[in-house]
C-alpha positions as a Markdown table, in Angstrom:
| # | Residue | x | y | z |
|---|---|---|---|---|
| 1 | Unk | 77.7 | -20.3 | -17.4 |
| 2 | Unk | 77.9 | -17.5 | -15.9 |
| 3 | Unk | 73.8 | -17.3 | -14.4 |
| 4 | Unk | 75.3 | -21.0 | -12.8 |
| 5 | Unk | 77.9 | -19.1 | -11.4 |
| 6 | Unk | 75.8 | -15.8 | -10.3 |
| 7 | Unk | 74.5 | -17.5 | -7.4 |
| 8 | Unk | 77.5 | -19.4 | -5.8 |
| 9 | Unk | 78.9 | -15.9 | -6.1 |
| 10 | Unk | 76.3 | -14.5 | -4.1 |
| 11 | Unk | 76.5 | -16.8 | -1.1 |
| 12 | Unk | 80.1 | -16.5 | -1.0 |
| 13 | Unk | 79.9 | -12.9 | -0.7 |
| 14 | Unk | 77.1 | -13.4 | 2.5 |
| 15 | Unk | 78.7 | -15.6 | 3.8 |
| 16 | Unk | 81.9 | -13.1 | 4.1 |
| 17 | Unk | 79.8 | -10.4 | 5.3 |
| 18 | Unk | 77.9 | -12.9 | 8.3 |
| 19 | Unk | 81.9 | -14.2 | 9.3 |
| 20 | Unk | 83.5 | -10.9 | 9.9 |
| 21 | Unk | 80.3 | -10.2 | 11.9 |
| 22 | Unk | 80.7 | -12.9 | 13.6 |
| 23 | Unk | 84.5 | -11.9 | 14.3 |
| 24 | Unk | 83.3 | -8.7 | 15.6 |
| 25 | Unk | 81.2 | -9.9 | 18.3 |
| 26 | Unk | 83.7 | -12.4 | 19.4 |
| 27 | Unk | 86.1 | -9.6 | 19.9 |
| 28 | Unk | 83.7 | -7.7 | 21.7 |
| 29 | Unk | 82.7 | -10.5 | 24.0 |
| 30 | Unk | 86.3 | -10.9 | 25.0 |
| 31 | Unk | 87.0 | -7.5 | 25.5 |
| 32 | Unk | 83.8 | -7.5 | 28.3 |
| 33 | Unk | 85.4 | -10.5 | 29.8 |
| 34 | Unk | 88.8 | -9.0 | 30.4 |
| 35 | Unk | 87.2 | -5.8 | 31.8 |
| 36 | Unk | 85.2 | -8.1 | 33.8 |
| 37 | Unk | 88.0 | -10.0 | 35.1 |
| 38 | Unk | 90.3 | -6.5 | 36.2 |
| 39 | Unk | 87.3 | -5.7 | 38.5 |
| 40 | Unk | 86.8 | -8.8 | 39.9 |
| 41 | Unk | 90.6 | -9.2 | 41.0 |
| 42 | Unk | 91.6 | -5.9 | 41.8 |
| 43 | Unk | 88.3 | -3.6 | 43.3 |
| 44 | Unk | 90.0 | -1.9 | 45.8 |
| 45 | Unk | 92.1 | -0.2 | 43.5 |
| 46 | Unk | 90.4 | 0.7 | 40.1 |
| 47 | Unk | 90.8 | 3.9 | 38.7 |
| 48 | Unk | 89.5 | 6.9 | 39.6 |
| 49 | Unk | 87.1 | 7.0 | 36.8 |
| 50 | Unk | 85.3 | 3.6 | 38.3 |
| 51 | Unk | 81.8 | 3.6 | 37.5 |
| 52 | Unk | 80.8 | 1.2 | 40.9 |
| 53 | Unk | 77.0 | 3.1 | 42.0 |
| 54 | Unk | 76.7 | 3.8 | 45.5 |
| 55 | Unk | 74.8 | 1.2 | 46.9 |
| 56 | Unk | 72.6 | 3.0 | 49.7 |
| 57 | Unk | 70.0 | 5.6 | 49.2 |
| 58 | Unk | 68.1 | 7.9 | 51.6 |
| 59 | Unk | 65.2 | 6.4 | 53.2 |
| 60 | Unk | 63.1 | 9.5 | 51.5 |
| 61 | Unk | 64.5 | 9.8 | 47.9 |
| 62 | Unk | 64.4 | 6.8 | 45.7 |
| 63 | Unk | 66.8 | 7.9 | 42.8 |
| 64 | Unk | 70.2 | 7.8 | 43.6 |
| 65 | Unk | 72.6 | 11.0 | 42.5 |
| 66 | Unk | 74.7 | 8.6 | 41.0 |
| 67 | Unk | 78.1 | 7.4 | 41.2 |
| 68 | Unk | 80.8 | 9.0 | 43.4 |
| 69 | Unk | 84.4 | 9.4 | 41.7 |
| 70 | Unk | 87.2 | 12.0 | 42.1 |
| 71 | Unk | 86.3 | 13.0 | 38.3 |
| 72 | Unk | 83.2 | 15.0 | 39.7 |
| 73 | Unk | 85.4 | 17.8 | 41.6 |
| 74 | Unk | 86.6 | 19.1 | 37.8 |
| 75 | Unk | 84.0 | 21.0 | 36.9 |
| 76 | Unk | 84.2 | 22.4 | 40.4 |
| 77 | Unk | 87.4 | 22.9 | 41.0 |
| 78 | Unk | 88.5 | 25.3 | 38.0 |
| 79 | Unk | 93.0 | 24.6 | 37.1 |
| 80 | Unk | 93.8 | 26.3 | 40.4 |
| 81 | Unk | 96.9 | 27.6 | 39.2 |
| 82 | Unk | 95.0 | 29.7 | 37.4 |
| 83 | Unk | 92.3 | 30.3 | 39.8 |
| 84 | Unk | 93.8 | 32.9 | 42.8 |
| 85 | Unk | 91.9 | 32.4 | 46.6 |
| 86 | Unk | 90.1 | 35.0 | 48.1 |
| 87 | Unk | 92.4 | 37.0 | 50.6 |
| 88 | Unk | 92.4 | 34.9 | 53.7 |
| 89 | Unk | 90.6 | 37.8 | 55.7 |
| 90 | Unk | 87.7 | 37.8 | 54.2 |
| 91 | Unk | 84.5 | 37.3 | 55.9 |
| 92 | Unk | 81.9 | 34.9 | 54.9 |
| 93 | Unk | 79.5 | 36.2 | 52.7 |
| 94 | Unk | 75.8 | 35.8 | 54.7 |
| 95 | Unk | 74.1 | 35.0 | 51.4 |
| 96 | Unk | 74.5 | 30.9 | 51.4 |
| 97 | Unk | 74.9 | 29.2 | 47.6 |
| 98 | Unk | 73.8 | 26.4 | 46.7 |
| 99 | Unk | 77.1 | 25.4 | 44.4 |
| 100 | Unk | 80.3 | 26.3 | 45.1 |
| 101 | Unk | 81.5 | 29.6 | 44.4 |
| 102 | Unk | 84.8 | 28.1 | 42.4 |
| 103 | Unk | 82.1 | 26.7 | 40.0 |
| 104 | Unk | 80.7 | 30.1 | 38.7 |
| 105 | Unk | 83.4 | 32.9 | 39.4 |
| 106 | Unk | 85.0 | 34.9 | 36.7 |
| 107 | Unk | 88.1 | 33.2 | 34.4 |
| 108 | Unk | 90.9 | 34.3 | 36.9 |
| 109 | Unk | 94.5 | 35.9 | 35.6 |
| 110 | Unk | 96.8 | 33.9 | 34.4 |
| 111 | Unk | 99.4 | 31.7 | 36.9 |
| 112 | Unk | 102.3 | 34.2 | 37.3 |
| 113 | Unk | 104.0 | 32.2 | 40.1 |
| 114 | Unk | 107.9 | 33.6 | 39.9 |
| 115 | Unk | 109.7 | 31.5 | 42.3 |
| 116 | Unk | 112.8 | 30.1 | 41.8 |
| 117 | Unk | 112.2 | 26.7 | 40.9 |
| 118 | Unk | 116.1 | 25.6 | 41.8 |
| 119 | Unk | 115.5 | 27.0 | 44.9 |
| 120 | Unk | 112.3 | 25.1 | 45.8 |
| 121 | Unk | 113.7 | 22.0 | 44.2 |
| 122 | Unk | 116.6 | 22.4 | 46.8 |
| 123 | Unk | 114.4 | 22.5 | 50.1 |
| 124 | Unk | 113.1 | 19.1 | 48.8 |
| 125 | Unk | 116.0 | 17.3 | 47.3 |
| 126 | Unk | 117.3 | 14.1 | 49.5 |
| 127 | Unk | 114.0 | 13.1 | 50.0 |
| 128 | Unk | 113.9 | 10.0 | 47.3 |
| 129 | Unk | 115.0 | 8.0 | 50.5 |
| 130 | Unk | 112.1 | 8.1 | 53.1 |
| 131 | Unk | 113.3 | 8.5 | 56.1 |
| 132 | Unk | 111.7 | 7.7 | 59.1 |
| 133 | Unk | 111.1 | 11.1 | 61.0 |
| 134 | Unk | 109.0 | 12.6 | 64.1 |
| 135 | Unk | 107.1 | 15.7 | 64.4 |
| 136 | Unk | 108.0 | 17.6 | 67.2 |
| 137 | Unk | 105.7 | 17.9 | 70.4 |
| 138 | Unk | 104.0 | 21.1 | 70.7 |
| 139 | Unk | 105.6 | 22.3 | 73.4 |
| 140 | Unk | 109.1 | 21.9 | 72.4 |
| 141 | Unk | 108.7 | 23.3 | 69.4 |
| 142 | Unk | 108.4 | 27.2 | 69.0 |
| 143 | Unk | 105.1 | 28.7 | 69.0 |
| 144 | Unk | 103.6 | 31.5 | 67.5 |
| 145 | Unk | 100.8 | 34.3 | 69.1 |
| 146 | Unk | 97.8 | 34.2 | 67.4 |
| 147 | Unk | 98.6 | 32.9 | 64.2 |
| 148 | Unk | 96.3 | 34.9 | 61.8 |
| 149 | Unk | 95.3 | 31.8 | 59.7 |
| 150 | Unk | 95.6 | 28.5 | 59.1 |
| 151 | Unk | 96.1 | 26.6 | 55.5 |
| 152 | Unk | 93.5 | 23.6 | 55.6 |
| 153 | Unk | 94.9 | 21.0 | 52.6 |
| 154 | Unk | 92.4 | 19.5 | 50.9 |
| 155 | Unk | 93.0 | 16.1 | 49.3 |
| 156 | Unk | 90.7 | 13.4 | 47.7 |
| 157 | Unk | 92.2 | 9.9 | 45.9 |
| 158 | Unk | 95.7 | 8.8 | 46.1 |
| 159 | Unk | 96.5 | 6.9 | 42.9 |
| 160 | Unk | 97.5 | 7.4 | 39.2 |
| 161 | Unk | 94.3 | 8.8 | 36.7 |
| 162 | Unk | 96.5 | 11.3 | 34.2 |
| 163 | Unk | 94.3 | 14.4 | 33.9 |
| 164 | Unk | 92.2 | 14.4 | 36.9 |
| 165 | Unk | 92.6 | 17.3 | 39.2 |
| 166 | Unk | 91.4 | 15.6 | 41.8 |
| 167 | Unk | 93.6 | 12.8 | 42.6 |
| 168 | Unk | 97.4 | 13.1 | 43.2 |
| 169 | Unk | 100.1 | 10.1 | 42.8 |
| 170 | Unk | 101.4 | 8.7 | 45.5 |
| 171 | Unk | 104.7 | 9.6 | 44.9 |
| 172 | Unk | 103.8 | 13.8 | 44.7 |
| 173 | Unk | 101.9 | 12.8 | 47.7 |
| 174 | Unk | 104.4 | 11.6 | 49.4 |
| 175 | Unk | 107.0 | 14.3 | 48.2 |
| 176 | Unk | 104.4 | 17.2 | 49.9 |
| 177 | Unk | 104.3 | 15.4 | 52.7 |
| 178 | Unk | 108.2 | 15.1 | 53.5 |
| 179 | Unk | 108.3 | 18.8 | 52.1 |
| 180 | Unk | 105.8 | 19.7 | 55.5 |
| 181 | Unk | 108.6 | 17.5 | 57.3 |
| 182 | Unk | 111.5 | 18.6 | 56.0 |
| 183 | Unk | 110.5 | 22.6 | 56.7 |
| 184 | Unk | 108.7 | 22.6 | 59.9 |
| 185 | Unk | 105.4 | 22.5 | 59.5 |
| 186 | Unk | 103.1 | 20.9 | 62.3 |
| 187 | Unk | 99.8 | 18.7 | 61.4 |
| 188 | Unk | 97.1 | 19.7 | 63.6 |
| 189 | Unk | 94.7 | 17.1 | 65.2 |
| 190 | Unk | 91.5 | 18.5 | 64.9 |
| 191 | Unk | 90.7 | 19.8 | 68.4 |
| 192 | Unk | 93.8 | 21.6 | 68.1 |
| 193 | Unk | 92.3 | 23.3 | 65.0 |
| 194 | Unk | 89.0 | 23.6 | 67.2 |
| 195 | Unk | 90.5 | 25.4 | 70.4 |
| 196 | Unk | 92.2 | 27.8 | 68.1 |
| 197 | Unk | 88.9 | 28.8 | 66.4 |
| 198 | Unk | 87.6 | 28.5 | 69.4 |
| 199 | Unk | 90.3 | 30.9 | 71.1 |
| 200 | Unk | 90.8 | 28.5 | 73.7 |
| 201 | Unk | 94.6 | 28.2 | 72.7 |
| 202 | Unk | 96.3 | 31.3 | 72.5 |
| 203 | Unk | 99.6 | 29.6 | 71.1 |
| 204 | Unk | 99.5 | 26.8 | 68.2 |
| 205 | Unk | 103.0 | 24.4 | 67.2 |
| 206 | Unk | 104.8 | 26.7 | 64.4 |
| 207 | Unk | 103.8 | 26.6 | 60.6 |
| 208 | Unk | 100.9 | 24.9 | 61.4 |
| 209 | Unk | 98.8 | 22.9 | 59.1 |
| 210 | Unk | 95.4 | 20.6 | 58.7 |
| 211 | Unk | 95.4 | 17.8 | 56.5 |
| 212 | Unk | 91.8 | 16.9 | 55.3 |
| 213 | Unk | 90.8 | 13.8 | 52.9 |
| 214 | Unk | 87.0 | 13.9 | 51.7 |
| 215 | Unk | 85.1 | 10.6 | 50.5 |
| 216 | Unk | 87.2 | 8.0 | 52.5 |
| 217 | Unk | 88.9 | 6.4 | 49.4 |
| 218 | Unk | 90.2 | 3.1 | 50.0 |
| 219 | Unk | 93.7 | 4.2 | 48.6 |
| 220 | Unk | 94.2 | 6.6 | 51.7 |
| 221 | Unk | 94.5 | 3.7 | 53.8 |
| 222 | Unk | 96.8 | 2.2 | 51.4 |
| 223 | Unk | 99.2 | 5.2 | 50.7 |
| 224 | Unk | 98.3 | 7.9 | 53.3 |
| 225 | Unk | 97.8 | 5.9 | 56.4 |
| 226 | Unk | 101.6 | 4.4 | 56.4 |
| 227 | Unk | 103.4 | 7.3 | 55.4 |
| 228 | Unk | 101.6 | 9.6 | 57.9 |
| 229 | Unk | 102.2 | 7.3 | 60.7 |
| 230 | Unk | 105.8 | 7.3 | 59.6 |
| 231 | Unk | 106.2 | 11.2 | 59.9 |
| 232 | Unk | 103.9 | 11.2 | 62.7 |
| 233 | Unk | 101.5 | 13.3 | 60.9 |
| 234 | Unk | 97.6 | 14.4 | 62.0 |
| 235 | Unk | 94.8 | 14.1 | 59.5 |
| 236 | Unk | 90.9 | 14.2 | 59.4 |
| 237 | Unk | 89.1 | 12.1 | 57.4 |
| 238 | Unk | 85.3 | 13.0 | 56.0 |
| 239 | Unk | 83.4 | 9.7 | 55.4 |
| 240 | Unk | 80.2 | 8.9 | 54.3 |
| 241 | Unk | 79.4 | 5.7 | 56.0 |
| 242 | Unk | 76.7 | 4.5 | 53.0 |
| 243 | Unk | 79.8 | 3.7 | 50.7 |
| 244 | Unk | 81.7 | 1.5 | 53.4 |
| 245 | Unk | 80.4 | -1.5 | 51.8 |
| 246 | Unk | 82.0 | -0.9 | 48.3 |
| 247 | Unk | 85.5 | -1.7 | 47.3 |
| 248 | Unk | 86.0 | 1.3 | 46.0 |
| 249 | Unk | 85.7 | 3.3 | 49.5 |
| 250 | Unk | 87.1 | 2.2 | 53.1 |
| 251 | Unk | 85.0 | -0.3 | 55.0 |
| 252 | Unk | 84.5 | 0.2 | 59.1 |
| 253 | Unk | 87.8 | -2.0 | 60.1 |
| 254 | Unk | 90.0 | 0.4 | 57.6 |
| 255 | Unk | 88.2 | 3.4 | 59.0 |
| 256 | Unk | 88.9 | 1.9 | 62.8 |
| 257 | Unk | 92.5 | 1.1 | 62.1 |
| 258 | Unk | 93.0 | 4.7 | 60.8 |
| 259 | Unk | 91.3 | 6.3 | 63.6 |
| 260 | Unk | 93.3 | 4.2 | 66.1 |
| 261 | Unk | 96.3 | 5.4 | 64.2 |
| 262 | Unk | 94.9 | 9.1 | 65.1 |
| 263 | Unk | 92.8 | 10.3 | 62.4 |
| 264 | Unk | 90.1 | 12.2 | 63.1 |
| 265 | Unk | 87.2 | 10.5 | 61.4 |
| 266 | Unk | 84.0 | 13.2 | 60.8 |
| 267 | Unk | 80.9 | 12.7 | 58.7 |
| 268 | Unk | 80.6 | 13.6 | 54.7 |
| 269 | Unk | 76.9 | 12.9 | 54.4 |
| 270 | Unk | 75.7 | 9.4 | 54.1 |
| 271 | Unk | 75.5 | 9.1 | 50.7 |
| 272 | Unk | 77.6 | 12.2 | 49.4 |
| 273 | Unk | 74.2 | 13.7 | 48.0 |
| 274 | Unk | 74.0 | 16.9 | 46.4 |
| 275 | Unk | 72.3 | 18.1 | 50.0 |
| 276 | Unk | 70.3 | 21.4 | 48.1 |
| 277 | Unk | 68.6 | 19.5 | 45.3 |
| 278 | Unk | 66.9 | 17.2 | 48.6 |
| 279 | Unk | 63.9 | 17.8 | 50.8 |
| 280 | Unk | 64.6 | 18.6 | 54.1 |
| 281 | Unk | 64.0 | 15.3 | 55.2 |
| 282 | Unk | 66.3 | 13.9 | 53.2 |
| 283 | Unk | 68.8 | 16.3 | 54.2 |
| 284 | Unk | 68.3 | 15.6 | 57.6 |
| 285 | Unk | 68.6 | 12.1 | 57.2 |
| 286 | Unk | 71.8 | 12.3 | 55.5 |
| 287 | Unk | 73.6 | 14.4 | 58.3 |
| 288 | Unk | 71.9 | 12.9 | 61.4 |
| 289 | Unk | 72.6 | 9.2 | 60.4 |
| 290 | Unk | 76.0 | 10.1 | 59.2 |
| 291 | Unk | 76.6 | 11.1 | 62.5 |
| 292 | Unk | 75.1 | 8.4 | 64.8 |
| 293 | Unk | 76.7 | 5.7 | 62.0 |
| 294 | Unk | 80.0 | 7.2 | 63.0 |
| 295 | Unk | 79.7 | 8.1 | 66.4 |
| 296 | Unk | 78.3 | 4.5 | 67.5 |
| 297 | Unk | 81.0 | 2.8 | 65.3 |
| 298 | Unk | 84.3 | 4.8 | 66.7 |
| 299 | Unk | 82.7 | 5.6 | 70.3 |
| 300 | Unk | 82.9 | 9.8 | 69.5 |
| 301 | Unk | 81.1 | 12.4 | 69.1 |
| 302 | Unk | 81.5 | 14.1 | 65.8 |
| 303 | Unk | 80.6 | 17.8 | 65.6 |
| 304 | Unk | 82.9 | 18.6 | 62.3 |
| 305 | Unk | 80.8 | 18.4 | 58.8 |
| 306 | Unk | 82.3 | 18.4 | 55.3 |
| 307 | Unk | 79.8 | 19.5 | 52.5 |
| 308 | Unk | 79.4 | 16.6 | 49.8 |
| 309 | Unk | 80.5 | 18.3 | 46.4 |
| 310 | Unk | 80.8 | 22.0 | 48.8 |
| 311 | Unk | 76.9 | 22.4 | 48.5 |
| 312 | Unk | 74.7 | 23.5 | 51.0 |
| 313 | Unk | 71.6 | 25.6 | 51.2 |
| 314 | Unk | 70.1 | 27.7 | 54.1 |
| 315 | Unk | 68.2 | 24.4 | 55.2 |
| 316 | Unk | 71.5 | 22.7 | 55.1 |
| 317 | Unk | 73.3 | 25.0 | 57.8 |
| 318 | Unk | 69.8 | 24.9 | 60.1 |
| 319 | Unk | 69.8 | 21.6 | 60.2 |
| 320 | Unk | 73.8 | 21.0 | 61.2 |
| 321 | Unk | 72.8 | 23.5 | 64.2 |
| 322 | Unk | 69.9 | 21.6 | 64.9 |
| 323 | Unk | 72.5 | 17.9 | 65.1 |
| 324 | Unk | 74.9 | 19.5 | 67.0 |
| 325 | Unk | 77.4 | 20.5 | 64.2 |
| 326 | Unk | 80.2 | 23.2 | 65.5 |
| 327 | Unk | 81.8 | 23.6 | 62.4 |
| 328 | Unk | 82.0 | 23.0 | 58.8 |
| 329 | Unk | 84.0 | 22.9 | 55.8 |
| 330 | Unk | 83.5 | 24.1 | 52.1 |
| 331 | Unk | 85.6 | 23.7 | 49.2 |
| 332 | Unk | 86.0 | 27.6 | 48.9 |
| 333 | Unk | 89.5 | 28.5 | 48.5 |
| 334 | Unk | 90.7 | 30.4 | 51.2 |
| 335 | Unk | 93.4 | 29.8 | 54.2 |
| 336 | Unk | 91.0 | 29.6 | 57.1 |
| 337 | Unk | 90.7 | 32.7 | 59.5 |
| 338 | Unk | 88.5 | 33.0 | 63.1 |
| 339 | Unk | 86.7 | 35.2 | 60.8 |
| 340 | Unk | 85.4 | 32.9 | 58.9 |
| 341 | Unk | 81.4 | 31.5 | 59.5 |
| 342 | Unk | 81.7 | 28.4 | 61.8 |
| 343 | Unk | 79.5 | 26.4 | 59.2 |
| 344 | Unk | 81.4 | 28.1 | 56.0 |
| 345 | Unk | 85.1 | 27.4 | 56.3 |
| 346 | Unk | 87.4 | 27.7 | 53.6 |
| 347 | Unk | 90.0 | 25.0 | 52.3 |
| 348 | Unk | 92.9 | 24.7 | 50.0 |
| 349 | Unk | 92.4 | 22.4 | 47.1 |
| 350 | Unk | 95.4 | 20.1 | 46.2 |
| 351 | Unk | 95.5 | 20.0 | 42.6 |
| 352 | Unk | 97.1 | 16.8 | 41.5 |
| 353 | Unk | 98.6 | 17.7 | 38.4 |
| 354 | Unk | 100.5 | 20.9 | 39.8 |
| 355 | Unk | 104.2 | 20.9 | 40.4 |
| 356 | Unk | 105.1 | 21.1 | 44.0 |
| 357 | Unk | 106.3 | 25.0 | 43.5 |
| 358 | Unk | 102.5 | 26.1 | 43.4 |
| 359 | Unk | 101.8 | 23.8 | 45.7 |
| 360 | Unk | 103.8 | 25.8 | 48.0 |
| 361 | Unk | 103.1 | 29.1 | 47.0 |
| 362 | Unk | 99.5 | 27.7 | 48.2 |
| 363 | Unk | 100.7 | 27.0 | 50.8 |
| 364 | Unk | 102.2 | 29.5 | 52.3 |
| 365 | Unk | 100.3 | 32.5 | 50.9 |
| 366 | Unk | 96.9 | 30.7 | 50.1 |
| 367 | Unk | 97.1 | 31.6 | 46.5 |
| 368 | Unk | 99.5 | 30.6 | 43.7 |
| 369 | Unk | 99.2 | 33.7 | 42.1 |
| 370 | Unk | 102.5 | 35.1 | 43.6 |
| 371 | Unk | 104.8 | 37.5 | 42.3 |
């Protein structure tokens, strides 16, 4: 009896093993249709960890440096509470790197910001309510001789990715920015930050500041854009024009509507390569067609680079002289002085998980390392 039953036993226990196989894959295909689905409905807004490639490559190089997201910027932007800036005086070094220098420097003390936090949280209470306000014109505001620096914010995505230094939530973005209101601070256009390197200006609006955005996500249209021109704030914008066909990144009419609004719009590369690791062909390619892609679309003349990733090389800086680049921005930490290389300009890094209190230590000192 039991040699009859032996084999019935046998495909009973297969046939157990095939159907919870079979349940596996089933859950598996559902799972890739829901993630399928999210994309397809909402691509302008996915998550800063969106795996979408860039879709254009230099006409020279035929592998692409993969896909651009905000997550790239950790391993080169150390926590920058821990990480103080070089003093703002300091003159660029004439040895060029070909990586950032944030990437490779020496674990840095530990955060020993002391401020009062009661005190800082009281300059921004009030502001849950935005409130529709004006910067004042330059020339009824006060003005200051020769301000000795200048704090250049740097900002990437706008949106909610826990963990990611390099994208902020829209409503600490929005809490920074009606802190610059609330306290007298003045956004710059860019040739305002351009005659005062240039020494053209020998007075600048009070508190003054720059607001930069690198990679020309499609969320700074969506959160930066109205809230700026509600505070009648000045920003540039560093765009590489090879990602304006992806969801992910702002197409031309975004790009128009922004610089209509009065963003200064200035080229990022045309891929944001890593520049060093390409022949100088390829390098050229990416900075000269950046340029003309911009230029031709908005009716400027761009003359303002940002380095894609902060990376350049000795060929690099040639080759911006050689387009008729006048200046350039790293992702060195630094406030930015006259002192500073034309081509190798420090910037503040916005740090997206920080509290607003180092923030504005940064801000204010160009370090958060204050006692």
């Amino acid at each position: 009896m039991n040699r009859l039953l032996k084999p019935t036993e046998d495909l009973l226990k297969n046939a157990f093993i095939a159907y919870r196989w079979y349940i596996l894959l089933l859950c598996c295909l559902l799972l890739l249709i829901c993630l399928s689905w999210s994309r397809l409905i909402s691509p302008s807004v996915r998550s800063a960890e969106s795996d979408v490639p860039l879709r254009v490559q230099t006409l020279f190089d035929s592998p692409m440096s993969g896909p651009l997201k905000p997550s790239v910027y950790m391993s080169m932007f150390p926590n920058t509470s821990t990480v103080p800036a070089a003093p703002a005086n300091d003159t660029a070094s004439p040895t060029v790197s070909t990586s950032t220098s944030t990437s490779t420097s020496a674990p840095a003390p530990a955060f020993t910001f002391t401020a009062d936090s009661s005190q800082v949280s009281s300059l921004v209470s009030g502001n849950s309510q935005l409130q529709e306000t004006t910067q004042p014109a330059a020339d009824e505001a006060a003005v200051e001789q020769q301000p000795q620096h200048i704090p250049v914010l740097n900002y990437h995505s706008i949106t909610i990715d826990p963990g990611n230094r390099a994208v902020i939530t829209p409503a600490k973005f929005e809490e920074q920015m009606l802190y610059l209101s609330n306290n007298g601070y003045h956004t710059l256009t860019l040739q305002q930050f351009i005659d005062y390197m240039d020494g053209k200006t020998l007075t600048l609006p009070k508190k003054p500041v720059l607001l930069t955005f690198d990679d020309g996500y499609a969320d700074n249209y969506e959160h930066a854009l109205p809230l700026l021109k509600q505070l009648n704030f000045h920003a540039t914008l560093f765009v590489s024009p090879g990602t304006t066909e992806d969801g992910y990144f702002l197409n031309w009419d975004q790009i128009k509507e922004m610089h209509e609004a009065g963003w200064d719009i200035q080229p990022h590369g045309m891929t944001h390569p890593h520049l060093p690791k390409l022949s100088a062909k390829s390098q050229a390619f990416e900075i000269s067609e950046s340029k003309r892609q911009i230029d031709e679309q908005l009716n400027i003349d761009t003359s303002v680079f940002c380095y894609p990733f902060g990376e350049k090389n000795e060929t690099t800086l040639k080759l911006l002289k050689e387009y008729g680049f006048r200046f350039a921005f790293t992702i060195d930490q630094g406030m930015t002085t006259r002192e500073q290389g034309r081509l190798l300009l420090k910037r503040l890094f916005v740090n997206g998980e920080e509290s607003i209190e180092p923030w504005i230590a940064r801000l204010e000192h160009g370090t958060a390392n204050v006692k």
